[in-house]
N, C-alpha and C positions, 0 to 999 in steps of 0.2 A: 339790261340789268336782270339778272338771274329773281325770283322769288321761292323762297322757301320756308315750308309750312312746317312748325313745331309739332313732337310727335300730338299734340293736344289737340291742336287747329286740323291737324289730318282727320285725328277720330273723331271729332264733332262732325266733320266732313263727312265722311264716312257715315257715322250713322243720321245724320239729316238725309243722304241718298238712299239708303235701304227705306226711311220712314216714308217716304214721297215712293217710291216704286213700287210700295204695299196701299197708298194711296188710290194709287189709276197709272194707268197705261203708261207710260214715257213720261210720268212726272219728275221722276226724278233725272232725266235728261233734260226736260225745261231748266230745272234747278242747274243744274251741272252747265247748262249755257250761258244762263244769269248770273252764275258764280264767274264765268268764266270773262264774261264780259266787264265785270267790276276788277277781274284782276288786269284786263287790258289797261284799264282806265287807270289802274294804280299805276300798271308798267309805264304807261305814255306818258303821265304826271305823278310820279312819285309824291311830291310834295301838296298837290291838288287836295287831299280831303284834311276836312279838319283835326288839329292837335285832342285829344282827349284827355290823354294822363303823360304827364312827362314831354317826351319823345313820339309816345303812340297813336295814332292815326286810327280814324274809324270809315271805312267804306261802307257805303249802301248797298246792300243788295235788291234790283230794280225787281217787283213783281212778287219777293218771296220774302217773310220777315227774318231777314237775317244781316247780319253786318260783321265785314269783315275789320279787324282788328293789328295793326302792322304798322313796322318799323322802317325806318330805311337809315342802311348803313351807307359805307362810300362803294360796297361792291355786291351787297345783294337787298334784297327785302325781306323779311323775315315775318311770317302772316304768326301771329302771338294766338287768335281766335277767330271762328268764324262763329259767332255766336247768337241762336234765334231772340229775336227783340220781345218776343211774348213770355220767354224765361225769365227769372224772378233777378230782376236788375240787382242783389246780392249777389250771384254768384258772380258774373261777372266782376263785379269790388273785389271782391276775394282775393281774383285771382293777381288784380291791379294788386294790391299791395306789397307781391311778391316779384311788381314788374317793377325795376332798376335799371335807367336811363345806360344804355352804352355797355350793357350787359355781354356777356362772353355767353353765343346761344351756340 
């Protein structure tokens, strides 16, 4: 099963690696393996992490405070957010309330 990340969850993405690479050395390749590892783990059990809102799923991200945020349809997985847990748990709400079970992404 395919996963694909909303233009949103990309640039979260995006800038959590540049903030970690200005951090030290190949931090943000640690980041980027532990990202990469939580998306295995969705791939191999889609259904595996727990419901949150509606439809929506939250991954752990192992080692870095972050969680990934994702859907699964009948043909791909759709990552909604990957959002750091030390940000101010409103925004994240926010963004839920604009998330609609079964939505056309």
């Amino acid at each position: 099963m395919q996963i694909r990340f909303l233009p949103e969850a990309d640039a979260e993405l995006a800038e959590a690696r540049i903030w970690y690479a200005l951090q030290r050395d190949d931090l943000d390749l640690a980041l980027m393996q532990r990202i990469g590892e939580a998306l295995d783990r969705i791939k191999d059990h889609p259904e595996g992490c727990p419901l949150v809102h509606q439809q929506l799923r939250r991954a752990i991200v192992r080692r870095f405070p972050f969680a990934i945020f994702y859907e699964v349809f009948a043909d791909e997985i759709v990552v909604f957010a990957v959002f750091h847990s030390r940000r101010n748990p409103a925004q994240i709400k926010s963004r839920l309330k604009y998330f609609s079970p079964n939505r056309s992404t």
